[in-house]
C-alpha positions as CSV (number, residue, x, y, z in Angstrom):
1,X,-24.6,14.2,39.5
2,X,-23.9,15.5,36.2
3,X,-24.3,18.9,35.0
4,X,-23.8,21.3,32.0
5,X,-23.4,24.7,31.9
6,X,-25.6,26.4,29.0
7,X,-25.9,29.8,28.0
8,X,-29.5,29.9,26.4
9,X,-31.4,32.9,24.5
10,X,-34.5,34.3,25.1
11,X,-37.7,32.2,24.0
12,X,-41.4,32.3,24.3
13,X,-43.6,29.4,25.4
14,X,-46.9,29.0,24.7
15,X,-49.2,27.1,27.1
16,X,-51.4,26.9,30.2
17,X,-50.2,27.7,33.2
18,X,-51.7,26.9,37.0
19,X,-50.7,28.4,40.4
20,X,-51.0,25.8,43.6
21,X,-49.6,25.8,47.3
22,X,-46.0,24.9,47.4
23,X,-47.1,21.5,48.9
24,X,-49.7,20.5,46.4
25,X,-48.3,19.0,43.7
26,X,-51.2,18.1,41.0
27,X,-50.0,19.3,38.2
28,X,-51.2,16.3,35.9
29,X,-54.7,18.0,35.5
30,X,-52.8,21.0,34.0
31,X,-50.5,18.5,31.6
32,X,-53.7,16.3,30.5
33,X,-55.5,19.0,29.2
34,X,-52.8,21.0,27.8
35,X,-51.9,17.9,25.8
36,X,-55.3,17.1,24.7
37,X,-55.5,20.9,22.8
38,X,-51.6,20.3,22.1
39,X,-53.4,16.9,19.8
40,X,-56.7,18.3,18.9
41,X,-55.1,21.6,17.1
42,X,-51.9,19.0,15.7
43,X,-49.2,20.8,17.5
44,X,-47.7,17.6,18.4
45,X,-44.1,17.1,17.1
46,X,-42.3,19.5,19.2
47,X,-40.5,19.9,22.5
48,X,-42.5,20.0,25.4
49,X,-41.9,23.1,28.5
50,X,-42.7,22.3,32.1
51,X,-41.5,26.0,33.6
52,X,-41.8,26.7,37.4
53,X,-41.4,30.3,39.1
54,X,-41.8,31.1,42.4
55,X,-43.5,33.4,44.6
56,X,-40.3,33.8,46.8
57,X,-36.8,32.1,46.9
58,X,-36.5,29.7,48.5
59,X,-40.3,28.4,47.9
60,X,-42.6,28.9,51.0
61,X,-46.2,29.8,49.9
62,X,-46.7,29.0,46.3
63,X,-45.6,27.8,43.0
64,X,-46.4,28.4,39.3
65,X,-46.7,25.5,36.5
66,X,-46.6,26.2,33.1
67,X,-47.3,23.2,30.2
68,X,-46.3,24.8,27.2
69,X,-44.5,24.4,23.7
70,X,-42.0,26.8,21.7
71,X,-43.7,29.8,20.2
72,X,-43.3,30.0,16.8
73,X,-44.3,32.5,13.9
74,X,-46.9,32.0,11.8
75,X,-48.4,29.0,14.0
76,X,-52.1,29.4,15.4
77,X,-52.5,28.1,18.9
78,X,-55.6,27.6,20.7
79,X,-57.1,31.3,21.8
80,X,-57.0,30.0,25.7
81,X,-53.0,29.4,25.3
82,X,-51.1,32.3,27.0
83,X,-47.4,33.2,25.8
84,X,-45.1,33.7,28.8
85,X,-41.1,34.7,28.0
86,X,-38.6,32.3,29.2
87,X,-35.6,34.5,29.6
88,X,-32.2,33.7,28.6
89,X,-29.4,34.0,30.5
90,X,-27.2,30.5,32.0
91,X,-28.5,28.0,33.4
92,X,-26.8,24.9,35.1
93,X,-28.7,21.6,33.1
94,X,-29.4,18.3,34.3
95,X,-30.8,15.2,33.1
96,X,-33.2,13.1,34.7
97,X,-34.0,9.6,33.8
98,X,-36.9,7.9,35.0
99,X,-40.7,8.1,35.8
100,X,-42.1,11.6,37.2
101,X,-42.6,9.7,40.5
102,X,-38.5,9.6,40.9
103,X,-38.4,13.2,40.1
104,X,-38.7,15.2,43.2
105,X,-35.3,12.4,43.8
106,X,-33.5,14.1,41.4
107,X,-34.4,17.7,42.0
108,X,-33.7,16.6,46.0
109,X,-30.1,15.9,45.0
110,X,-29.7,19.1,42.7
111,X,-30.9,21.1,45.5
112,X,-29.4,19.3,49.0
113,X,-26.2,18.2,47.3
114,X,-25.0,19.7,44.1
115,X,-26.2,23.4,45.3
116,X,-24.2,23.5,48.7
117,X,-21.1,22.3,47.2
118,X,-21.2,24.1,44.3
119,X,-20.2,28.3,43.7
120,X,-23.4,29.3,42.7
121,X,-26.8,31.1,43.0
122,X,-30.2,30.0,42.3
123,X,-31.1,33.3,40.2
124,X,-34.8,33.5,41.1
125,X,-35.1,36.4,38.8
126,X,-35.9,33.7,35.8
127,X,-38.1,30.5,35.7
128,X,-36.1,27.1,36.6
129,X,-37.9,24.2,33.5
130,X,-37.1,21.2,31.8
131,X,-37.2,20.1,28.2
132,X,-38.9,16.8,27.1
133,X,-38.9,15.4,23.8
134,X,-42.4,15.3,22.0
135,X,-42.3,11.4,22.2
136,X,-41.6,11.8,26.0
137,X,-43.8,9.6,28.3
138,X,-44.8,10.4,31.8
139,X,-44.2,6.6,33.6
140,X,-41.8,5.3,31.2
141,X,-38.2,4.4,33.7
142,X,-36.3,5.1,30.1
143,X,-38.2,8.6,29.8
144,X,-35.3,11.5,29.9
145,X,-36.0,14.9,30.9
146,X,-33.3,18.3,30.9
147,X,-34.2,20.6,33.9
148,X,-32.3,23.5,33.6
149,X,-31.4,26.0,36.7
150,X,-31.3,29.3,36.6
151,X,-27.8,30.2,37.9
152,X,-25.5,33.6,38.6
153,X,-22.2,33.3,40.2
């Protein structure tokens, strides 16, 4: 598995965000309408934020998803969005081609293989999340999407 080591800055995402059990997965509800107000205020164009944080490290009880877009100055978003920071810091990136349904794969791999064997800590202090393109498409087998780990040595 390939991986990059990025140094990224702060940012703020603006989106909708949804907190479920660890084992309950449906986030599509939160993505569905979160695009529909992405399209009906034209914010469409832009890189798309799926963030996750964590109640605890490793994940036992619950997990938040957040749907979001880059915050940027002088752009009015729908009064429901809510702006959460995305600290900087480094973060070990990977890239995952395929449909959303070979996903949990991928992040299987990350976590079971390249983790063990590698010399570093999940840093649970910031939000692990991936980066889509704005022309991204859920089922698509040539869809690519970065997911980026939060790391500390």
């Amino acid at each position: 598995m390939n991986c990059e080591f990025i140094d990224i800055p702060e940012r703020i995402i603006i989106g909708r965000y949804l907190t479920l059990p660890i084992t309950d997965l449906a986030v599509f509800p939160l993505w569905k309408q979160f695009r529909m107000e992405q399209s009906a205020h034209d914010l469409l164009g832009v890189d798309l934020y799926a963030m996750q944080s964590y109640a605890e490290w490793p994940p036992k009880t619950s997990i938040t998803h957040w749907a979001g877009i880059e915050k940027l100055d002088g752009v009015e978003y729908p009064e429901e969005w809510i702006s959460q920071k995305l600290n900087g810091g480094t973060y070990a990136r990977f890239i995952h081609r395929g449909t959303q349904a070979e996903f949990p794969k991928t992040m299987a791999m990350i976590f079971t293989e390249w983790f063990p064997s590698s010399p570093y800590q999940y840093d649970s202090s910031r939000m692990q999340f991936q980066i889509m393109s704005a022309d991204y498409v859920m089922n698509d087998p040539e869809s690519e999407e970065f997911f980026f780990i939060p790391i500390s040595q």
